[in-house]
N, C-alpha and C positions, 0 to 999 in steps of 0.2 A: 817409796813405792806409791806415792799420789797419785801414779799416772793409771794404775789399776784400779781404782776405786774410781777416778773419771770415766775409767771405760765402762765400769759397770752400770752406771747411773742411767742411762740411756736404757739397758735392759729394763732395770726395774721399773723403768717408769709405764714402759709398753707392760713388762708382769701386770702390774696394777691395776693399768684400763683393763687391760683382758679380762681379771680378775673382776673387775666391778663391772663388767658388760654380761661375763657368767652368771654374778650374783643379780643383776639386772633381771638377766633371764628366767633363772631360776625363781626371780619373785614373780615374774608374768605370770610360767604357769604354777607357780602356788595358788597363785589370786584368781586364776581364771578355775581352778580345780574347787577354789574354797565356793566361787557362784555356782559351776555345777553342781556340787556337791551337798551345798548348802543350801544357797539360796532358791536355787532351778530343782533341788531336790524332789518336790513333789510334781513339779510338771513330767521331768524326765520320768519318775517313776509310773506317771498312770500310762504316758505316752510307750513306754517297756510294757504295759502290763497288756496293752491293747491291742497291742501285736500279737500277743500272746492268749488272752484271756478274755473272755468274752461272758458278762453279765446280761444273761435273758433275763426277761418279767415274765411271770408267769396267770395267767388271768385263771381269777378265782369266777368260777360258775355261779349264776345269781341264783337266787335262792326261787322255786318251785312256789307259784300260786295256785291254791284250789278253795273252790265253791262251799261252801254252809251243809254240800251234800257230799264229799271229797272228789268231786270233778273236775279234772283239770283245766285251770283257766288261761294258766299260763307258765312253761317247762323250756327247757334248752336242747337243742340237738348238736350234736356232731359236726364242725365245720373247721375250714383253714382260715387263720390272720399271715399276712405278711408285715415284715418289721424289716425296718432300713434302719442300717449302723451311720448314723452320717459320718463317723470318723473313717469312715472306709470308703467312703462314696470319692472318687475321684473324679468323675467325668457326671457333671445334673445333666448337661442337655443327652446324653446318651441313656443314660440313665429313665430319665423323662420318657424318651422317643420308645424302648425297650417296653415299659409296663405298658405304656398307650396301644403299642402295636399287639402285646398279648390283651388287651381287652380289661385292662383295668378300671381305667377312665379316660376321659379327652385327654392330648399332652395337655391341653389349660388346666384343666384340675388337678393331672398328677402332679403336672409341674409346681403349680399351688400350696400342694399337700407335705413335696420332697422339699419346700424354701421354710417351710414350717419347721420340718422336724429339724433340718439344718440350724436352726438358731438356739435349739434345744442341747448342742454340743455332743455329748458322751451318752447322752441315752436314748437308745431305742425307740420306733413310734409306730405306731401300727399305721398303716399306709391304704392296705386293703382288710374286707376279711371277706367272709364267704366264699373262699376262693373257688373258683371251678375244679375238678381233677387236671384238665387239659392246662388249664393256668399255672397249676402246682408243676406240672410235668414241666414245659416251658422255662419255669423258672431253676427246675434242678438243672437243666440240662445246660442252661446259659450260668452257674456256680462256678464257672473258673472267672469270667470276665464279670459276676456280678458277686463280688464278697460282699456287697454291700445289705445284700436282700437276701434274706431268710424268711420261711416256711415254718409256720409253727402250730400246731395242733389247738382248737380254741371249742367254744359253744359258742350257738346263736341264738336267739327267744325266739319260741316258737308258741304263736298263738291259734292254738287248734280253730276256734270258733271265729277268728278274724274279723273284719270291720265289726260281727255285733258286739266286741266288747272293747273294741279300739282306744275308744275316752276312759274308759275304768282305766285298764291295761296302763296308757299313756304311751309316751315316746321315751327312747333311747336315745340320747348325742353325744356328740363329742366332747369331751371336757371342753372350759374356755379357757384364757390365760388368766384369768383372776381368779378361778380355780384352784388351777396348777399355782399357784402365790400365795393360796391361802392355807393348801394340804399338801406336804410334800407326798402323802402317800399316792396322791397320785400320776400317773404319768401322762405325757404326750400321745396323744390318739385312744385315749381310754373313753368308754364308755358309761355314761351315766345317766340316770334318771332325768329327764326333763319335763315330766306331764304325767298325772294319773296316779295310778298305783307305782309304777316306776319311781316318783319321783317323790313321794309323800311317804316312800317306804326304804328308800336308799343305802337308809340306817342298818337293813333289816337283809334286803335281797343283795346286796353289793359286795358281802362279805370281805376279804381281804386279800391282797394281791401277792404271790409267793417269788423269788428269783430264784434262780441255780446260775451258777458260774462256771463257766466250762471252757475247758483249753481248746482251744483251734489252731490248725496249719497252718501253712504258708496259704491254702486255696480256702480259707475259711470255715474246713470241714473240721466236725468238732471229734475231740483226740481222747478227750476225759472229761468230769466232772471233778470237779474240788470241792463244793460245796451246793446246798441246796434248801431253800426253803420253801416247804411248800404251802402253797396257796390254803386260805381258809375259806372253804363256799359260802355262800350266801343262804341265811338259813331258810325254811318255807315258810309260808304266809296264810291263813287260811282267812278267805273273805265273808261275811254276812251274805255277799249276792248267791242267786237261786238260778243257776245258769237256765233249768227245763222253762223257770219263766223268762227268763231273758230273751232266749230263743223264740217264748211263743209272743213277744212283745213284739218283737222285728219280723217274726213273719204278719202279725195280726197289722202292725204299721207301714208294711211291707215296702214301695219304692218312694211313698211320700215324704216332706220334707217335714222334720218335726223330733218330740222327744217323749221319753214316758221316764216317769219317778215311780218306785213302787216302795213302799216304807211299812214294815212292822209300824205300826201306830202305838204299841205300849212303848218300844225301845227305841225304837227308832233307827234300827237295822236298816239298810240298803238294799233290798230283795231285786230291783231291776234300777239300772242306769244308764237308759239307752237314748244316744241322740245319732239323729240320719239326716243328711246323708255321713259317712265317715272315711275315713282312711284304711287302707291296707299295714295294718300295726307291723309287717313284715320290712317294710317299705325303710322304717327307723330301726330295724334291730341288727341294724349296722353303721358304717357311712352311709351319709345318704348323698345322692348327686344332686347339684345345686336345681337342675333342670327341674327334677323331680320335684323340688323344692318349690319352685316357682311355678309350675304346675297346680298344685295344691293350694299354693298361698292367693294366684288367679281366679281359679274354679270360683264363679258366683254364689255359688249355694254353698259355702264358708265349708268344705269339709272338717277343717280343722277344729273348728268353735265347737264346744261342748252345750251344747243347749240346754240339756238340762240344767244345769247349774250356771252357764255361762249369756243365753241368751233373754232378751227380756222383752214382755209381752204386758200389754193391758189384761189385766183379770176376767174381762167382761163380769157375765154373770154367775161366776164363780166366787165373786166374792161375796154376795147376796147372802147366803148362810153364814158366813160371818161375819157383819153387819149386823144381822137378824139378833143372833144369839145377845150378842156385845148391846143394842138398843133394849133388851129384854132387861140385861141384867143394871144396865142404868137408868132403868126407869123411864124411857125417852119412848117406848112401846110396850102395848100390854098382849098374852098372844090373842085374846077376842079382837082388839080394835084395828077397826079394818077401813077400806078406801074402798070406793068404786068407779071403778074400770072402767071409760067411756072410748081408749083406744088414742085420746090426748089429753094434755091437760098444758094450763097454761100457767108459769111460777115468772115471780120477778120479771110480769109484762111480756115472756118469751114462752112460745110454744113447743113442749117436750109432747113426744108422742112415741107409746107404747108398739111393742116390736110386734102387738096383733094388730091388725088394723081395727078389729071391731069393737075391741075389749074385751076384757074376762068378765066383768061386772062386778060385783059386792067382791071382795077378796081381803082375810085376813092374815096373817104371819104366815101358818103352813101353807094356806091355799097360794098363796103370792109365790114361796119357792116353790110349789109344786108345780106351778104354770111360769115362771119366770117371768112374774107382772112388772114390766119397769113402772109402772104409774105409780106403786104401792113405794117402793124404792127411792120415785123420783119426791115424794112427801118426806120421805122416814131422811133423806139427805138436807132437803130445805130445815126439817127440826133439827138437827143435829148442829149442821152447822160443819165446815171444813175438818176447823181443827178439832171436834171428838171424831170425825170420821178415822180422821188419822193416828190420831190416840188409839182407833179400835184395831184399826189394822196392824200396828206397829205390836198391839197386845199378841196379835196370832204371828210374829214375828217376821211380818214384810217391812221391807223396808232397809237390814239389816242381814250380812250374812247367815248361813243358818250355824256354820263352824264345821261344816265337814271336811274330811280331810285331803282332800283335794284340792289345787291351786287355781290361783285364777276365779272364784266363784264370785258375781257380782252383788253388788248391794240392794240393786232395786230402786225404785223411785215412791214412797208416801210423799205428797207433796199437801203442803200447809201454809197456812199466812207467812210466818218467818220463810219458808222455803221462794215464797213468792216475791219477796223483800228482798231477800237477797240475791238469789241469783237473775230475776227480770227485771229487780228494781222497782215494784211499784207493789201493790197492796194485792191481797188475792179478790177474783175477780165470782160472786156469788153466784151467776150462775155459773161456773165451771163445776160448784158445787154439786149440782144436779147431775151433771153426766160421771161424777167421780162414785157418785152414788150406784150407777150403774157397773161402775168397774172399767168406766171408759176414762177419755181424758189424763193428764198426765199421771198419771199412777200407774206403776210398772213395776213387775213378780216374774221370776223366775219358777219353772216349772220344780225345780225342788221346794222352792217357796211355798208353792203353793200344797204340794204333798206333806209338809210338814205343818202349815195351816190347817188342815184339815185332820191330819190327826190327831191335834190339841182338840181338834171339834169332837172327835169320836171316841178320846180316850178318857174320856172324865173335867176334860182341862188342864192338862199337860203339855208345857212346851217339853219337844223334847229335840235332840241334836243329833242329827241323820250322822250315821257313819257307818265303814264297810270292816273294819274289823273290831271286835269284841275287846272291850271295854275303854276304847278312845274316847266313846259321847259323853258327856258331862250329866248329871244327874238331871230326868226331867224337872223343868222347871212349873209348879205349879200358878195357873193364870187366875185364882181367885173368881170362878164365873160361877153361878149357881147353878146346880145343877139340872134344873127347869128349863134353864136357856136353853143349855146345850140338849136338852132332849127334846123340846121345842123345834129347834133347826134341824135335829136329827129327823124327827115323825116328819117336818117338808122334804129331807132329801130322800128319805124313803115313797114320799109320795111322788116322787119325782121320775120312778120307778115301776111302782105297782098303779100309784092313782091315774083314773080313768083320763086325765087331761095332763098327765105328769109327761116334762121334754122329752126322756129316755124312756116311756113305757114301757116300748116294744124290747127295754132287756128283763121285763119281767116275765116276758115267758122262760126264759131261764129257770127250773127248777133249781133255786139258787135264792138265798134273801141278799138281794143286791140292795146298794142307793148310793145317793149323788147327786149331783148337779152339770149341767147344761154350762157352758159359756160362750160367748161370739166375741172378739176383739178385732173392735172393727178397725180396716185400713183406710178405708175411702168412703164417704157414701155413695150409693149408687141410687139410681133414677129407679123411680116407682116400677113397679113393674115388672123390673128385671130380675132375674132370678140368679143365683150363683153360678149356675151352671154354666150362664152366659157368658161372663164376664173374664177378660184373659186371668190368667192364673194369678199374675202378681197383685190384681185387684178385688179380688175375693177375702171374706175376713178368714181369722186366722179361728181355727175349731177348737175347741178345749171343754176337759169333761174330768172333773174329780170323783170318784169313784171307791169305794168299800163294800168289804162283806167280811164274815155273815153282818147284815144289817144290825143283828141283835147285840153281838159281840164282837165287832172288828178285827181281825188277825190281819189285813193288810188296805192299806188305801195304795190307790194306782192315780197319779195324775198323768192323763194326757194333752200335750199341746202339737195341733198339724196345723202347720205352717198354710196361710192361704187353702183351710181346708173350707172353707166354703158357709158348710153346716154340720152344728156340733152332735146333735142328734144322728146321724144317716154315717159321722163321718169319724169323729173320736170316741164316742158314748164305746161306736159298735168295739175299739181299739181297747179299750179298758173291759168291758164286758169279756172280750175274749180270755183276759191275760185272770180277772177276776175267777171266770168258770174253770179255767187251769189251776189258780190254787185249790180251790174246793172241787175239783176230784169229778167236776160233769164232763163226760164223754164226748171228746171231740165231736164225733159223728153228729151227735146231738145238738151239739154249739152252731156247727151248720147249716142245719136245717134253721136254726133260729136269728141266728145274727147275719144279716146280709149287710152291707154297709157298703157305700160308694167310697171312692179312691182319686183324690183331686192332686193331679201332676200337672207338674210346669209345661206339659207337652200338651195338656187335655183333659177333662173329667171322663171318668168311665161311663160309661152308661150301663151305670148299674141303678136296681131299684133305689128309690127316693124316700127319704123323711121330711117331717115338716121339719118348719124353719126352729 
């Protein structure tokens, strides 16, 4: 029977392929089952869960700023964010065209904003916020054809007193991507601190960000919750500033360009920090639009720049009292020995001439700061010599941040033989000597500089370190001056005030013990003759007036600097004088009748009553 088992042969051989073409098979989809299963595992799962499941961010509210008096400086109100899912986004250029047409932004910006969040994958990005109602409406009603775009209930900053506290406050912006790289906590389109208070306090007002996970339909509308954490606020803040003077700084400073510093002199509290012109802090407590942006960063008269702390200014005759004290206490002047006054005088073969033309005549230490003798200065500079002038200055802390806690603050310019060496290359040249002595010439103080120079003059000798919340400033630092100096410079600035030929007299009708000093920092010179008033605005020196009371026992110094204000007398004294009679409690009414002060803008001087120079 061989010939049956020939015949079979032929079956089994086809059984066999079949059989390993099955088992073939059967390994494809093992193998293709073990990469979904295994290897594709996590993708295929989040890609299920996102049809399905939708993880919101939930924004934690920033934490409440209030004043030294519990006044709000700065709080959140009630507003809409929108947030784009980009795994849902199926169509950008519709998408784009859709928020542009409801009034979101340009399609260039939207479009901009949606390729961002796009490369951010799987999470959420806030796109808009403050939404309009009409906007939110808009966007519900277009929820079938936009899953993409969700509505979510958020706070905005709200700064009740606006521009005047703009620079404290600071800005709000958008995360950056070195950010988001360096903090997973935070996300795409979040806001944060970028200037001022905002940003120096992050830590503090930013609190922490909560999610909830929520099931949604096919049409994106949400079905349940599963889970949810919720947001941790941002705690409150409370500042050293004294908002009732802040306010009456900016109205006494009123549309001029310039800054005032107001400082506790023992502590070194922040009682006013106002620079003008400024911003509308509203404008950053959101996205902001690049327009805007460019706007602001254009505007000549720098809204942005904090001046107080940020811009920098020749001293003039502000520094004069502290020179004064610092020659006293090294022996380099005694307070009898005096100079006289002829209105010029001539050093190192070069003619310096005094800011009266006539002279003051005999003048010693008080009498010199009480009339602002440059003759007396232009001497007490030639003995000294560059480098202690610099030494003195750097002692009341120019030169040198002060350490407050706001970013950006500059360092200022003390300039000295080494400084001259180095950065022009060649040796310091002796007379520059003589105008430094003035406060003119390369030597440059910021107006906190200068507030906190001056306190060290009225508080015994104390550096100390300006700051806006209790207990950030470092312990003051004592400056080693005797106490003679400084009472010495103190009796000139008070005669600076009350004395019959003192630059600010006229704030001594003040029922108020005021004092201070006078400053000019000059821009250009101008031709004999001519008076400030003349002269277009950008060529006008810049005003400046340091300022305390009570005279006896200082509870606050005020510096102020007005930009091309003309004259410090007529034009900053009267700025500090106002904000001075505010804290000690004299009746507006009464301030009025007394302090009349002229007002010098880029448009024009007022013609209002006049001081001398």
């Amino acid at each position: 029977m061989s010939y049956v088992r020939d015949d079979l042969r032929p079956l089994q051989r086809r059984l066999a392929a079949l059989l390993l073409l099955t088992l073939f098979g059967i390994l494809i989809l093992l193998s293709r089952l073990w990469v979904l299963q295994v290897l594709q595992q996590e993708r295929w799962r989040r890609l299920a869960e996102s049809n399905r499941l939708r993880k919101v961010p939930l924004e934690a509210p920033r934490g409440t700023v209030k004043d030294v008096n519990g006044e709000i400086l700065l709080d959140n109100r009630p507003a809409f964010q929108l947030l784009v899912f980009p795994e849902e986004m199926k169509d950008l250029e519709e998408t784009t065209r859709f928020l542009a047409s409801i009034g979101i932004a340009s399609e260039q910006e939207v479009g901009s904003r949606l390729k961002k969040a796009i490369k951010t994958s799987f999470l959420p990005s806030v796109i808009a916020d403050n939404l309009t109602f009409s906007q939110v409406a808009a966007i519900a009603a277009h929820r079938a054809e936009h899953k993409e775009l969700e509505v979510h209930p958020t706070t905005r900053r709200r700064v009740p007193l606006g521009p005047v506290v703009a620079h404290v406050v600071g800005q709000l912006g958008e995360v950056t991507p070195e950010q988001l790289a360096q903090n997973p906590e935070l996300r795409p389109g979040q806001l944060v601190g970028r200037s001022g208070l905002e940003r120096a306090y992050q830590h503090v007002l930013g609190g922490e960000q909560g999610n909830v996970v929520v099931v949604v339909d096919a049409l994106g509308r949400q079905v349940s919750t599963l889970e949810e954490e919720k947001p941790v606020p941002g705690r409150p803040l409370t500042v050293t500033l004294d908002l009732s003077l802040q306010r009456e700084a900016a109205k006494a400073l009123g549309p001029q360009v310039g800054a005032v510093v107001a400082l506790d002199p023992k502590t070194g509290a922040v009682r006013v920090l106002l620079s003008q012109p400024a911003f509308d802090p509203d404008l950053f407590a959101g996205h902001l639009e690049p327009q805007k942006w460019q706007e602001l960063v254009a505007d000549p008269l720098h809204p942005l720049n904090n001046r107080a702390l940020q811009a920098l200014y020749p001293p003039g005759s502000t520094i004069k009292p502290l020179y004064a004290a610092a020659a006293l206490a090294s022996g380099v002047r005694t307070p009898s020995q005096g100079v006289f006054c002829t209105g010029a005088v001539t050093i190192y073969g070069h003619p310096y001439r005094c800011w009266l033309k006539g002279g003051h005549g005999h003048v010693a230490l008080e009498e010199a700061i009480e009339v602002s003798c440059d003759t007396y200065f232009y001497y007490l500079a030639r003995d000294a010599g560059i480098d202690r002038l610099a030494s003195w200055a750097r002692l009341f802390g120019l030169g040198s941040p002060t350490g407050i806690e706001l970013s950006g603050e500059a360092s200022g310019l003390v300039p000295d033989d080494a400084w001259s060496r180095r950065v022009r290359g060649q040796p310091w040249y002796a007379g520059e000597t003589i105008s430094v002595g003035i406060g003119q010439g390369p030597i440059l103080v910021t107006p906190l500089q200068l507030a906190v120079a001056y306190a060290a003059l009225v508080n015994g000798g104390y550096l100390v370190t300006p700051h806006l919340v209790e207990g950030q400033g470092k312990p003051p630092k004592p400056l080693g001056l005797p106490a003679e100096a400084l009472a010495a410079a103190r009796r000139g600035m008070e005669r600076v005030v009350e004395g019959n030929r003192g630059t600010a007299r006229r704030l001594g009708a003040l029922p108020a013990s005021l004092a201070g000093k006078t400053g000019t920092a000059q821009v250009m010179r101008k031709k004999e003759g001519v008076t400030w008033r003349e002269l277009p605005w950008e060529q006008r020196h810049h005003a400046l007036f340091v300022g305390y009371a009570p005279a006896e026992d200082p509870r606050l110094v005020v510096a102020v600097v007005v930009e091309h204000g003309g004259d410090a007398a007529s034009v900053a004294a009267p700025v500090a004088g106002r904000i001075l009679a505010k804290a000690l409690g004299v009746p507006e009414e009464l301030v009025d009748k007394i302090i009349v002060a002229e007002v010098s803008l880029p448009e024009g001087p007022a013609e209002l009553p006049g001081g001398q120079p």
